[in-house]
C-alpha positions as CSV (number, residue, x, y, z in Angstrom):
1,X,70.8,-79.8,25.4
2,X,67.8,-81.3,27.3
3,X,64.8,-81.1,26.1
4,X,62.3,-78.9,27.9
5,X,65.5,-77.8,30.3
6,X,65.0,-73.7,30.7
7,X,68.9,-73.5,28.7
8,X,67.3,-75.2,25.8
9,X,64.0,-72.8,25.9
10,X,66.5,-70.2,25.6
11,X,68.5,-70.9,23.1
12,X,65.3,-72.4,20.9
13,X,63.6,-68.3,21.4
14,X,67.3,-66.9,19.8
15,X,68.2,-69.9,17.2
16,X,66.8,-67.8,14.1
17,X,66.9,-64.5,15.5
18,X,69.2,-61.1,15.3
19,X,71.1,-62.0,18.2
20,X,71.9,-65.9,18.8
21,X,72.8,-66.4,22.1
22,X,76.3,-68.1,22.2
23,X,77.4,-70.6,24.6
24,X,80.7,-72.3,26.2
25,X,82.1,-74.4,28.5
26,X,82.4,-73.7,31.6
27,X,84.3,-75.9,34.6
28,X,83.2,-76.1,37.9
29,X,85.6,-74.5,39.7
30,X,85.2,-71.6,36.9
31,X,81.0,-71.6,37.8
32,X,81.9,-71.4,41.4
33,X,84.4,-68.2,41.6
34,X,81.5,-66.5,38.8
35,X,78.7,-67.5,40.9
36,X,80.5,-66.2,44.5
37,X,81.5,-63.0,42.6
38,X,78.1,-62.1,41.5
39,X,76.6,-63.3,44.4
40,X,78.3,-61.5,46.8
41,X,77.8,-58.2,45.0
42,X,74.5,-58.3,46.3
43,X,75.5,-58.2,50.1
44,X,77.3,-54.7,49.3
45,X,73.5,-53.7,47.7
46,X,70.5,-53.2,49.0
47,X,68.2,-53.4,46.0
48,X,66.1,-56.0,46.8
49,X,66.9,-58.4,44.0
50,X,65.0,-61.2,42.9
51,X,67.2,-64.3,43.2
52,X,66.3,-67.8,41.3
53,X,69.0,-70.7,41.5
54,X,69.2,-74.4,40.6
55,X,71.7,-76.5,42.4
56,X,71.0,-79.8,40.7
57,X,71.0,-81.4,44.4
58,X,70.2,-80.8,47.5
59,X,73.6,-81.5,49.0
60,X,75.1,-78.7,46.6
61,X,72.5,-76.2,47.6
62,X,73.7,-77.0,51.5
63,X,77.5,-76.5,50.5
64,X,75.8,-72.8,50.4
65,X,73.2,-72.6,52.7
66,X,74.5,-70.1,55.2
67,X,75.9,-67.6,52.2
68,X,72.6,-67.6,50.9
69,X,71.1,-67.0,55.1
70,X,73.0,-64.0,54.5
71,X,71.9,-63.0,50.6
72,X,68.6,-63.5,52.0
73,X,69.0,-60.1,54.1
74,X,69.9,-58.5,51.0
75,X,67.1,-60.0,49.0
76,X,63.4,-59.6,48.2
77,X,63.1,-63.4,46.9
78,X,65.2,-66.2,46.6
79,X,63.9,-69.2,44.9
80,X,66.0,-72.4,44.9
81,X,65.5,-75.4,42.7
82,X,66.6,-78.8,43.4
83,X,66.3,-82.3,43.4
84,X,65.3,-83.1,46.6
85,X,67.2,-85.2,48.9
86,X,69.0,-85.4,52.7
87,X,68.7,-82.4,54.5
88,X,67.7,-80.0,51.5
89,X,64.4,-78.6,53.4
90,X,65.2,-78.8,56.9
91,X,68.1,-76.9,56.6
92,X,67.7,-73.4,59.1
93,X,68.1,-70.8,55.7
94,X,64.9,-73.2,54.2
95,X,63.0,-71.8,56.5
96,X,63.1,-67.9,56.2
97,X,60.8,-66.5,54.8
98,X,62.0,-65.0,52.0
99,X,63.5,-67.9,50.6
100,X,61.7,-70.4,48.4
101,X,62.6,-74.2,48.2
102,X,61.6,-75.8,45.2
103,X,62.4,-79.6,45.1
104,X,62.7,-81.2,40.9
105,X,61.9,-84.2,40.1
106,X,64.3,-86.8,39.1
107,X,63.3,-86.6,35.2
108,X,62.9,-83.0,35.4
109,X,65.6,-81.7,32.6
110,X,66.3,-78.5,35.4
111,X,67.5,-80.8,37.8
112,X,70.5,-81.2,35.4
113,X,71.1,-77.3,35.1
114,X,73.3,-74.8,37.7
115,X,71.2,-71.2,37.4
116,X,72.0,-68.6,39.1
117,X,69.5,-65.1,38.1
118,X,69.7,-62.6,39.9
119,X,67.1,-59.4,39.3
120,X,67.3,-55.7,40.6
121,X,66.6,-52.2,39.2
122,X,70.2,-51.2,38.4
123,X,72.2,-55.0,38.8
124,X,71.4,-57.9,36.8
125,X,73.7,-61.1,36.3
126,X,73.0,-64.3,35.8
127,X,74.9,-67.8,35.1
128,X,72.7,-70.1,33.4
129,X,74.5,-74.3,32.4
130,X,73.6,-77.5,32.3
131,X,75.9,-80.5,32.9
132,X,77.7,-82.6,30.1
133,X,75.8,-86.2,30.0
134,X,78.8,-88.6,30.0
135,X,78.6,-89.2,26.4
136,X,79.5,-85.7,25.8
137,X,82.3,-86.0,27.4
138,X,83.6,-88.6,24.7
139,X,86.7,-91.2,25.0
140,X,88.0,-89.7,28.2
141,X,84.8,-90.5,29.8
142,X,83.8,-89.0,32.8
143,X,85.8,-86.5,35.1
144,X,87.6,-88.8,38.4
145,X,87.9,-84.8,40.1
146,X,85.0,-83.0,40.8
147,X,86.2,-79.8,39.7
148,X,86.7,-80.7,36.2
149,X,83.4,-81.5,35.8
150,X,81.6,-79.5,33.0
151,X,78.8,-77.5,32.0
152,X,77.4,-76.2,29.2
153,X,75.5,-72.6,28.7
154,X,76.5,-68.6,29.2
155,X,76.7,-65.6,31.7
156,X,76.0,-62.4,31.1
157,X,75.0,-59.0,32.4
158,X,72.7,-58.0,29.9
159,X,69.4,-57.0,31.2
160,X,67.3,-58.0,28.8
161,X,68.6,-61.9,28.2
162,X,68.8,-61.6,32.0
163,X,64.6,-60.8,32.2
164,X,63.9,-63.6,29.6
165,X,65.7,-65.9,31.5
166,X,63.8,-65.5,34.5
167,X,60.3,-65.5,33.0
168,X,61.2,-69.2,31.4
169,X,62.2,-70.0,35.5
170,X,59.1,-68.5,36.7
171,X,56.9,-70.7,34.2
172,X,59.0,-73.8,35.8
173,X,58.1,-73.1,38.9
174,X,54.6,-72.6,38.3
175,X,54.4,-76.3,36.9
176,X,55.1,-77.0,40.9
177,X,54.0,-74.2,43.1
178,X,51.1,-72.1,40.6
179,X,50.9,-69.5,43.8
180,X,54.5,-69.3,44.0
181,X,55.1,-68.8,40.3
182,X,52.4,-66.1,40.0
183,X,53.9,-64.2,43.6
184,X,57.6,-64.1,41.4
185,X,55.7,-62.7,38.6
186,X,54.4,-60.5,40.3
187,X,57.3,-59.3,41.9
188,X,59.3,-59.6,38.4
189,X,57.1,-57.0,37.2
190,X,57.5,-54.5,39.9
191,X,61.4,-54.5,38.9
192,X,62.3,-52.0,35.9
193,X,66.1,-53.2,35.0
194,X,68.3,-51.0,33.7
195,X,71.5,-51.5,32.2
196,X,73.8,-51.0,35.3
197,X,76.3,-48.0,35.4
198,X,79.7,-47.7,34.2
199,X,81.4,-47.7,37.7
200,X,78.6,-50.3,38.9
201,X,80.0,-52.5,36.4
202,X,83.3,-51.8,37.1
203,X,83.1,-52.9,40.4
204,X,81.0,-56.1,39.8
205,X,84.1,-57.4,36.9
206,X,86.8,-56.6,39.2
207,X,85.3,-58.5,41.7
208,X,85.0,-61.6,38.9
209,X,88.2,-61.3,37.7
210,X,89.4,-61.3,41.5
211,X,87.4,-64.1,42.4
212,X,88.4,-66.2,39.3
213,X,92.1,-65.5,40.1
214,X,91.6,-66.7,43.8
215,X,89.9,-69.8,42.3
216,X,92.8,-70.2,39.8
217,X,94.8,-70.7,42.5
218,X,93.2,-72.5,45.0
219,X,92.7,-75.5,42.4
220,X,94.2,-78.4,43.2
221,X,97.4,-80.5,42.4
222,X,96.6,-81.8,39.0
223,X,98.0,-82.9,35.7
224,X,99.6,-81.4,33.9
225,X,97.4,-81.1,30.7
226,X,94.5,-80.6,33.3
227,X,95.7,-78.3,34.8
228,X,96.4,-76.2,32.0
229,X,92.6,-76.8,30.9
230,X,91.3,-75.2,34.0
231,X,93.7,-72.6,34.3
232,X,92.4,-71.3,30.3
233,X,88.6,-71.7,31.4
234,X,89.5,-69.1,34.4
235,X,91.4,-66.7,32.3
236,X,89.2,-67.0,29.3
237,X,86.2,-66.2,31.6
238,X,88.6,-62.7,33.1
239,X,88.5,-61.3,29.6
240,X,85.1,-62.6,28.7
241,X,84.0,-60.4,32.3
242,X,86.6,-57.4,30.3
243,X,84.6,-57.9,27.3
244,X,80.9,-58.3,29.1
245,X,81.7,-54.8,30.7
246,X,82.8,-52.9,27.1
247,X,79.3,-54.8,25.7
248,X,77.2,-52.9,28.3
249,X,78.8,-49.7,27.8
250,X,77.9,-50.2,23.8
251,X,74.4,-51.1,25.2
252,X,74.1,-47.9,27.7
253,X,74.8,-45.6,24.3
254,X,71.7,-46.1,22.6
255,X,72.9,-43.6,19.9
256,X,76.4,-45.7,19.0
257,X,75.2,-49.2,20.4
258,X,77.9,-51.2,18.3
259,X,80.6,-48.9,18.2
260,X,83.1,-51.1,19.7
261,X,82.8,-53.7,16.9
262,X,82.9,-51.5,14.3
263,X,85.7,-49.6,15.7
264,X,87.4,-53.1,15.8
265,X,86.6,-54.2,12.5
266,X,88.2,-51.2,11.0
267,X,90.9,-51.2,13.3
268,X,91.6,-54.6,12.1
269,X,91.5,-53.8,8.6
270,X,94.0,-50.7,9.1
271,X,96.4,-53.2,10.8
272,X,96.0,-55.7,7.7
273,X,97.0,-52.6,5.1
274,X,99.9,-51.4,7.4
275,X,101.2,-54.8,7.3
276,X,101.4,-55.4,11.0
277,X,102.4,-59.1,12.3
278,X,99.0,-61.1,13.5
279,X,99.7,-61.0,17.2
280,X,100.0,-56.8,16.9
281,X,96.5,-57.4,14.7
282,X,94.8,-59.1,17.5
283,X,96.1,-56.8,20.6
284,X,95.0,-54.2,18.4
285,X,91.6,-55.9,17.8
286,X,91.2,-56.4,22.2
287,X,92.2,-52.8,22.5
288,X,89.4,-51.7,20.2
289,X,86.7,-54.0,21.4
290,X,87.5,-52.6,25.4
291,X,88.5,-48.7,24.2
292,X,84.9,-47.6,25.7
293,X,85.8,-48.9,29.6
294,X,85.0,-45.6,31.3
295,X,87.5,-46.5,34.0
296,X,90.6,-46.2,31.2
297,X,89.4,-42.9,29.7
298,X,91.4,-40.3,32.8
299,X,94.3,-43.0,33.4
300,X,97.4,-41.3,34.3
301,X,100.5,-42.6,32.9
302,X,104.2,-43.8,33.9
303,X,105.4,-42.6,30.3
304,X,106.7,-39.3,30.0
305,X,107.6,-37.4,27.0
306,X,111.7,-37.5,28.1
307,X,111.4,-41.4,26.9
308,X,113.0,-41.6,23.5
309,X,111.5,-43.0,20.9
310,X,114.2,-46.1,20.7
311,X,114.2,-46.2,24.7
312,X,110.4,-46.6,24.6
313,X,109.7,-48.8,21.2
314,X,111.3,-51.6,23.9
315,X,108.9,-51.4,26.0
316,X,105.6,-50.1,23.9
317,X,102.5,-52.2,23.0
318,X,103.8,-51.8,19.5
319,X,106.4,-54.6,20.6
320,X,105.5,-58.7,22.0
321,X,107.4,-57.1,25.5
322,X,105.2,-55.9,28.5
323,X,104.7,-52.1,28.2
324,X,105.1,-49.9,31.5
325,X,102.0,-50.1,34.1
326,X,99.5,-47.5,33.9
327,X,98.6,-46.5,37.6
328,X,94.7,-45.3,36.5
329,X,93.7,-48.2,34.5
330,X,93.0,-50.4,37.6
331,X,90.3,-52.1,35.5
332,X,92.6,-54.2,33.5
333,X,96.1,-54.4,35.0
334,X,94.5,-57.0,37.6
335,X,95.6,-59.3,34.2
336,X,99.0,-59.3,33.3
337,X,98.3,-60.5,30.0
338,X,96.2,-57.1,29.3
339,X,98.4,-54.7,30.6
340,X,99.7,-53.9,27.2
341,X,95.8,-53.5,25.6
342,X,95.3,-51.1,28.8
343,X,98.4,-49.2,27.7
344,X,97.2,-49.3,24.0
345,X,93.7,-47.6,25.7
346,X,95.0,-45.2,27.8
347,X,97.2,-43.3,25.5
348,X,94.8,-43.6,22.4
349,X,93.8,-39.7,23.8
350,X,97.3,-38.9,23.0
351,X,98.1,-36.1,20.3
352,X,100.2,-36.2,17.3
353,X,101.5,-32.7,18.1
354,X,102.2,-33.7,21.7
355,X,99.3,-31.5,23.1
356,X,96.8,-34.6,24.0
357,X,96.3,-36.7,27.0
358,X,98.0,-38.7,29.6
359,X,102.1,-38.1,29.4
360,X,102.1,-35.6,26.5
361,X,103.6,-37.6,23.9
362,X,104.2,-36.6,20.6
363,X,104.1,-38.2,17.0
364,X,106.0,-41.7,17.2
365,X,106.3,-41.8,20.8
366,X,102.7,-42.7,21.0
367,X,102.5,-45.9,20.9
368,X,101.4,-47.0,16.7
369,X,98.0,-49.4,18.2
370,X,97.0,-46.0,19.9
371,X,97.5,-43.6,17.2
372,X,95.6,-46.0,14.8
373,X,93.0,-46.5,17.5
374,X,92.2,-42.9,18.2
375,X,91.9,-41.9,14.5
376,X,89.4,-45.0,13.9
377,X,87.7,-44.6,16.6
378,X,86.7,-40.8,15.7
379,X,86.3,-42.1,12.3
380,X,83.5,-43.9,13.4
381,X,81.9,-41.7,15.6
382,X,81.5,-39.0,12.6
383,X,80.2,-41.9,10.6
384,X,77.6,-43.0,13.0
385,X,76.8,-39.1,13.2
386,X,76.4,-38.6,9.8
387,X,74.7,-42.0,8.7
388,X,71.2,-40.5,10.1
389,X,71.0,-37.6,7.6
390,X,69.7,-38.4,4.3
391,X,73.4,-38.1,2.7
392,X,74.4,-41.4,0.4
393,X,76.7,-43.6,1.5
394,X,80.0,-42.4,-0.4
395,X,79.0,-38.6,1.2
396,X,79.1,-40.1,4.4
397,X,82.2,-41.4,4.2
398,X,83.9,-38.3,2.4
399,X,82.5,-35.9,5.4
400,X,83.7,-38.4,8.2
401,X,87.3,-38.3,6.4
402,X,87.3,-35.0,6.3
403,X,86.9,-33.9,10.0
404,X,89.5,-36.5,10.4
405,X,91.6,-34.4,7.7
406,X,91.1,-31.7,9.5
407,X,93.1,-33.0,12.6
408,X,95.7,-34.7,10.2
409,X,99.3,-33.3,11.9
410,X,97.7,-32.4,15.2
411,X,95.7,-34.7,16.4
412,X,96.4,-37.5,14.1
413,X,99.5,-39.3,12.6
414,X,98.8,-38.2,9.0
415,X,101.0,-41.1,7.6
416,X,97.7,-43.2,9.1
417,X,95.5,-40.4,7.9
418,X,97.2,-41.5,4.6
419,X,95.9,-45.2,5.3
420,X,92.2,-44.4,6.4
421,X,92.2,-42.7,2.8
422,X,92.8,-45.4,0.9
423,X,90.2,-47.3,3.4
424,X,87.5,-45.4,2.4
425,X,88.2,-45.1,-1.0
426,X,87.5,-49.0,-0.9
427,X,84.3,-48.1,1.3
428,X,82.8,-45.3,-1.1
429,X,83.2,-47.8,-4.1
430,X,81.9,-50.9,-2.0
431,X,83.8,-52.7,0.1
432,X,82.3,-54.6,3.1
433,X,84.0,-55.1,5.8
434,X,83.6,-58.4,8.4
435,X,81.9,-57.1,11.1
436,X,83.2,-59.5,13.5
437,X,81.0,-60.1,17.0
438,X,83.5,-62.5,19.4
439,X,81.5,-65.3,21.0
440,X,82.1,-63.3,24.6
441,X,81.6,-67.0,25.6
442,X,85.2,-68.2,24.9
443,X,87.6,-65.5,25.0
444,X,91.3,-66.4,25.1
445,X,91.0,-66.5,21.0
446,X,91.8,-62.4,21.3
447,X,95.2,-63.5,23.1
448,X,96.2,-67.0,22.1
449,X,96.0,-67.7,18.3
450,X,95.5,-71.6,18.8
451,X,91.6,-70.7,20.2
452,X,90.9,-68.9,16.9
453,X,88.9,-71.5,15.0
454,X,86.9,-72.0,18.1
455,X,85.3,-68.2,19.2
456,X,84.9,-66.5,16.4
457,X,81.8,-65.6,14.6
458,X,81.7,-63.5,11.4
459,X,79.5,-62.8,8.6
460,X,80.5,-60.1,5.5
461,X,78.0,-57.3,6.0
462,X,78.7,-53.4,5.2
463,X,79.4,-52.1,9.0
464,X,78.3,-48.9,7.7
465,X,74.7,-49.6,6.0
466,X,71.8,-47.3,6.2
């Protein structure tokens, strides 16, 4: 990273604390469907966000001139960084007056970065990267196509990384324009940000993955190992948006905040005693990390509880085939490749006696990743009750198991009830488990084993401690 560059700043304030900010790389054509998509949200808003982007040059920033004539409209502030050259000021959108032209000098580390931050009470987003110097891009050398050019840095949602980043871009600015720089901190501290609603989320990743799906195939006739390159940045970025969304529902509940994780560490660990293959591991993992998306929770279902148990163990998530479509879970059948986690999700409200939620199913017509996912995930929730009160750490446990006892037959499979037991025995006499957070920066490591070594980040720590 550059020295002094606002992406450096960043990850300098997080190196040594609770919550390192991760990064990845990112290719072009994968900044430019993220930045569009967030982008355009804002023309469907009328929040008055504060808007600060670097285009690295002026001839980028004119590539996008009129869509940011109309963000303007939507728009308290826009404030655009570049290096200045041809055409960068005298462009019409330069002058309205709500839009803020900023030019970098040439050994200014920012004119090297792509920001895009965008500020409002109930929507903040931002892409924040900075260009590989050719030496980074080793033996190959540089990129002969301009889309495979690439960058270096994260996006995010998150409110509070969102808010940091813009007061390191407000300093920036001051270094050029003081009265500029203290008018956006002024207007930076008249916005409260919240962490946007379920459904506001919602729409904001379909319209990512949508946008990165268009870009994935509007990209050009390339090789084929280049191709493949860019076609794993886009879809690693669609379940990166997946996994963004499930983060800020985790967020939202200040009284659970990491329930996702720990529901998919122990998930994970139920899958290792059951002896299920590693691909059925990792779907069940994905399944668990997303099981909060509010969109999934009143899915209907194409299952029904005619289906057999053979006729439907051909087509279940328990099995490597593609399981039926679920008609409700909109949020992640835009993916083919997560159709089977969003059927894993959907029927996790399913009941062992046949009485639950979507289709009705009963005991091994549910499919096995739901059943173990249900009982985990109320597992947790009793712990996370319970873990407040002033009760050791092997009472905790105990109670937790016991309200899940308590449904054993009717709500849960007990042969998994069975298999929790033995889980907490190894709890109560001190067992940690790896809570595992995935680098939401590179996600394709939850579907495609060969990523694994790359995106994960785990250190042994009780998921459980007081």
């Amino acid at each position: 990273m550059l020295q002094g560059s606002i992406l450096q700043q960043l990850e300098a304030s997080h190196r040594h604390s609770a919550r390192p900010v991760h990064f990845g790389v990112y290719y072009k054509n994968t900044l430019v469907a993220l930045c569009h998509a967030l982008e355009d949200h804002i023309l469907t808003k009328d929040n008055g966000p504060l808007v600060i982007a670097a285009f690295q040059q002026g001839k980028w920033y004119l590539q996008e001139a009129q869509r940011y004539a109309d963000i303007a409209q939507h728009s308290r502030e826009i404030v655009i960084m570049a290096a200045a050259d041809a055409g960068f000021a005298e462009h019409p959108t330069g002058q309205l007056p709500n839009i803020d032209l900023v030019g970098l000098a040439p050994d200014d580390p920012v004119a090297q970065e792509w920001h895009l931050i965008i500020l409002a009470p109930d929507y903040t987003a931002m892409v924040i990267c900075q260009e590989l110097s050719e030496a980074d891009y080793g033996s190959g050398g540089l990129p002969t196509c301009d889309l495979e050019r690439k960058f270096y840095g994260l996006w995010t949602f998150e409110p509070e990384l969102v808010e940091e980043t813009a007061e390191l871009a407000i300093a920036h600015i001051k270094d050029y324009h003081p009265e500029l720089g203290l008018k956006l901190s002024q207007q930076k501290q008249a916005i409260h940000p919240a962490i946007c609603p379920g459904s506001e989320v919602a729409t904001v990743v379909a319209r990512v993955v949508d946008y990165l799906k268009t870009g994935q195939g509007n990209l050009p006739i390339l090789t084929g190992s280049h191709q493949k390159f860019l076609d794993r940045n886009l879809v690693s970025n669609e379940i990166q948006a997946f996994l963004r969304m499930a983060q800020l529902i985790d967020l939202a509940d200040t009284s659970n905040p990491i329930a996702a994780t720990e529901v998919a560490s122990v998930a994970e660990t139920m899958g290792q005693l059951l002896d299920l293959p590693a691909w059925q591991i990792k779907r069940l993992r994905l399944a668990a990390l997303l099981h909060r998306i509010d969109p999934l929770q009143n899915a209907e279902s194409l299952i029904t509880p005619s289906y057999s148990t053979t006729a439907y163990q051909e087509t279940s998530p328990s099995c490597p085939l593609a399981c039926p479509l679920v008609p409700g879970a909109q949020a992640l059948r835009i993916m083919p490749r997560l159709r089977a986690i969003a059927q894993i999700i959907t029927h996790q409200s399913e009941w062992w006696n046949g009485t639950g939620e979507p289709a009705g199913l009963a005991g091994d017509d549910i499919p096995l990743e739901s059943r173990i996912l249900s009982l985990v995930a109320e597992f947790q929730l009793q712990v996370n009750q319970y873990k407040y009160s002033s009760k050791s750490g092997v009472e905790i446990f105990s109670q937790a198991l016991d309200q899940c006892r308590k449904q054993q037959s009717t709500r849960f499979d007990p042969k998994l009830v069975d298999t929790l037991t033995l889980l907490v025995m190894g709890l109560q006499q001190g067992l940690d488990l790896p809570l595992m957070t995935p680098k939401v920066s590179s996600g394709l490591w939850l579907l495609d084993s060969r990523w694994d070594s790359h995106s994960q980040s785990s250190e042994q720590i009780s998921i459980y401690s007081k």
